[in-house]
C-alpha positions as CSV (number, residue, x, y, z in Angstrom):
1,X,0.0,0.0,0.0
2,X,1.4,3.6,-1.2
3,X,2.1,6.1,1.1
4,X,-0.9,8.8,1.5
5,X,1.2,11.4,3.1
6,X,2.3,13.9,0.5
7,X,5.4,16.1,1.1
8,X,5.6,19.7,0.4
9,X,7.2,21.3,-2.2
10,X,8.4,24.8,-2.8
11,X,6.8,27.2,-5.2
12,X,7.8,26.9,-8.4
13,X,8.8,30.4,-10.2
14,X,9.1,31.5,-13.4
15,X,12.1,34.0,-13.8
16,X,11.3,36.8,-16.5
17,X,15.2,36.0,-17.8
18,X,14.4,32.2,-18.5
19,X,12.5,31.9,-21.9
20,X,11.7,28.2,-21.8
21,X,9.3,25.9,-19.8
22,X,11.2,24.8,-17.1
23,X,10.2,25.9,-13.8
24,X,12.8,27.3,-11.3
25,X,12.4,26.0,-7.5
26,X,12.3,28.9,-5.3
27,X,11.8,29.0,-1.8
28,X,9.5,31.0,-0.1
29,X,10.2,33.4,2.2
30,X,8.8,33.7,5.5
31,X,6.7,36.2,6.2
32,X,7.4,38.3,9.7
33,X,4.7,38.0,11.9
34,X,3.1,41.5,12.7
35,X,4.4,42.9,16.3
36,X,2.0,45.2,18.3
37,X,3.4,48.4,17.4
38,X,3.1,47.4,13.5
39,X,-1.0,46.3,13.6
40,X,-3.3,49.2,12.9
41,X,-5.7,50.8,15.6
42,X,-9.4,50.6,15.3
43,X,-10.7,53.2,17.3
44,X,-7.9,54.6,19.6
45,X,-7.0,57.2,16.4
46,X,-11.0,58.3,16.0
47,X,-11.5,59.1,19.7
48,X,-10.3,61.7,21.6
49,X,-11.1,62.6,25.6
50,X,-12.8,65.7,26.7
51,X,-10.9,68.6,27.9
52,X,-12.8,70.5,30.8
53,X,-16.3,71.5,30.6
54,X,-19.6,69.0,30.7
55,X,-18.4,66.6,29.1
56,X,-15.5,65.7,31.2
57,X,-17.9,65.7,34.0
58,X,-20.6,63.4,32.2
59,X,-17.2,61.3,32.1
60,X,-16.6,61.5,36.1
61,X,-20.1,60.9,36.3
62,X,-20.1,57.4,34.1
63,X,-16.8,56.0,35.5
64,X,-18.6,56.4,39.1
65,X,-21.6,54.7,38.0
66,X,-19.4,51.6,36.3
67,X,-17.9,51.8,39.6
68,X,-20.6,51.3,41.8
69,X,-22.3,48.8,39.9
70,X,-18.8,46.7,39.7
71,X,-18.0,46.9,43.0
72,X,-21.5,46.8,44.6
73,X,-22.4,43.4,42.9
74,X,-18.9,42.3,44.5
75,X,-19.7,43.9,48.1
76,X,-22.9,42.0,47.9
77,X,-21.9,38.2,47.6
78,X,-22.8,37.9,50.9
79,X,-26.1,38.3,50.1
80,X,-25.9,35.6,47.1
81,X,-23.6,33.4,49.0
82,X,-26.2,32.9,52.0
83,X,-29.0,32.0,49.3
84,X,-26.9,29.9,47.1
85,X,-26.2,28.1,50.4
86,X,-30.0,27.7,51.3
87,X,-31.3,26.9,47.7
88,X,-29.2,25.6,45.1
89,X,-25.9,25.0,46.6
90,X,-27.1,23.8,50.4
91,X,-24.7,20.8,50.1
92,X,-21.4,23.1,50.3
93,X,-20.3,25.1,53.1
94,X,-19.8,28.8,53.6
95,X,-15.9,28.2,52.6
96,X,-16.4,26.5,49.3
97,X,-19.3,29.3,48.2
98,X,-16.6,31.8,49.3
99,X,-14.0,30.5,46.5
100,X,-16.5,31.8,43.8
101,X,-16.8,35.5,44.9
102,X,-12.5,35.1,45.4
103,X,-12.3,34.0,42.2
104,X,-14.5,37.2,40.8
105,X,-12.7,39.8,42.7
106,X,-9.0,38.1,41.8
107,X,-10.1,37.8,38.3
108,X,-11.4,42.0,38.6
109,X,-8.0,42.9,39.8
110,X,-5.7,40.6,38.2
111,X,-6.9,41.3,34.5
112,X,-6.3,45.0,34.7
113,X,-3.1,44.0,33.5
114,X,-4.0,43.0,30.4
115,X,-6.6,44.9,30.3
116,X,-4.4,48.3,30.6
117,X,-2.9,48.0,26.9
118,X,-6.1,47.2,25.5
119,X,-7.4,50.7,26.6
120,X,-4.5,52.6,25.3
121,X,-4.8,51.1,22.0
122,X,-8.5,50.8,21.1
123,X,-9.8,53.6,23.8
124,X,-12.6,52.7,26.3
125,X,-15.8,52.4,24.0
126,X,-15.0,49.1,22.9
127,X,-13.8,47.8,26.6
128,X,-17.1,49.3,27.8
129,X,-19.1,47.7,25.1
130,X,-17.3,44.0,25.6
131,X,-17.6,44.3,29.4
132,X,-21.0,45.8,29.9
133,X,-22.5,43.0,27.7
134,X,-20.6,40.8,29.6
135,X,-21.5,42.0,32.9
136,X,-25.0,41.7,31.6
137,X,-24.7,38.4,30.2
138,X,-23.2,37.3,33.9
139,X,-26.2,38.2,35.6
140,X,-29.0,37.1,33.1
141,X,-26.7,33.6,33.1
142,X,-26.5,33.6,36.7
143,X,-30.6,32.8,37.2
144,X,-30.0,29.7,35.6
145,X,-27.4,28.2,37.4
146,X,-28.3,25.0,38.8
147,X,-24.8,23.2,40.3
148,X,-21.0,24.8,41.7
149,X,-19.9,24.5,38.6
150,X,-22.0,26.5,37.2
151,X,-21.6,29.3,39.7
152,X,-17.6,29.7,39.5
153,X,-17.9,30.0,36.0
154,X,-20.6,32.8,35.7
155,X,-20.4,34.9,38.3
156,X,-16.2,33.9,39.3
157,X,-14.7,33.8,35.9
158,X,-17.4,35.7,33.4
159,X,-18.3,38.1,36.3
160,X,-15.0,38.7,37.6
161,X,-13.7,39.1,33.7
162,X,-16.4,41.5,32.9
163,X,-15.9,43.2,36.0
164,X,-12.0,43.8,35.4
165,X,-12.9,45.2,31.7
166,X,-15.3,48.1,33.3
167,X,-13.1,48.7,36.5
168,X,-10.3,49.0,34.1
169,X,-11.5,51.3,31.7
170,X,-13.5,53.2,34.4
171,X,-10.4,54.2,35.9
172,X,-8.4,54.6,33.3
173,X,-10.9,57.2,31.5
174,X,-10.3,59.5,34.4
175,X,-6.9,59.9,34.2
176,X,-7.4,61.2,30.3
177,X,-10.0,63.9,31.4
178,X,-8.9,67.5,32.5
179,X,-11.7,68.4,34.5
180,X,-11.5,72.4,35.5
């Protein structure tokens, strides 16, 4: 039985100084791979912050509110931890229930990080966007948990992500506004 695997072969050329049928083997080159500095911004270019006035206010204003919805679900696991614990999750103890409201806040702080040169190179309406639908899609998701599993992975990991991508941006739009 014949071999099925077929090896690859480089490109065959035609030379413009060659004026017979024969094919020249050429190589190809590889291609560099495109660095960060060398891929094109989408949005970053197109937007600019507000300097003073009402609108840098309006900004102040919708950082806080990000802020306090963020950080307000987080300061209220207690709340869902005691009724997970009497409802769906009444076979774990306070300590396991905890792990999922860790995992949310370590995921809010930790992703800033990466979250940092995403901002600087797209701007915060896109962030905003990702994370707000997110953030949404965490809590709709979240009435439809049934087991732990489910829990750690909506309100922990897709909470705590979308969390990190408005904290981030939040903050970050501050420090571009010159509020006078």
């Amino acid at each position: 039985m014949p071999n099925s695997i077929e090896l690859i072969q480089p490109y065959p050329t035609l030379h413009p100084h060659h004026h017979h049928h024969h094919h020249d083997i050429e190589t190809p080159k590889p291609q560099p791979y495109p660095t960060l500095d060398q891929t094109p911004s989408i949005s970053r270019a197109s937007y600019s912050f507000p300097e003073g006035g009402t609108a840098a206010w309006l900004v102040i204003l919708g950082s806080f509110s990000i802020i306090a919805g963020t950080f307000g679900l987080i300061s209220s696991v207690g709340l869902f931890q005691s009724y997970w614990q009497s409802h769906q999750l009444s076979s774990y103890t306070s300590r396991d229930l905890g792990w999922i409201g860790a995992v949310n806040v370590f995921l809010n702080l930790l992703l800033g990080v990466q979250i940092g040169p995403l901002f600087d190179r797209y701007g915060p309406r896109w962030l905003i966007a990702v994370g707000s639908v997110a953030f949404v899609g965490s809590l709709v998701l979240l009435a439809e948990c049934k087991v732990y599993w489910h829990f750690m992975l909506v309100y922990g990991v897709l909470g705590g992500s979308a969390s990190a991508f408005l904290t981030t941006t939040a903050l970050s739009v501050v420090a571009h506004c010159k509020c006078s």
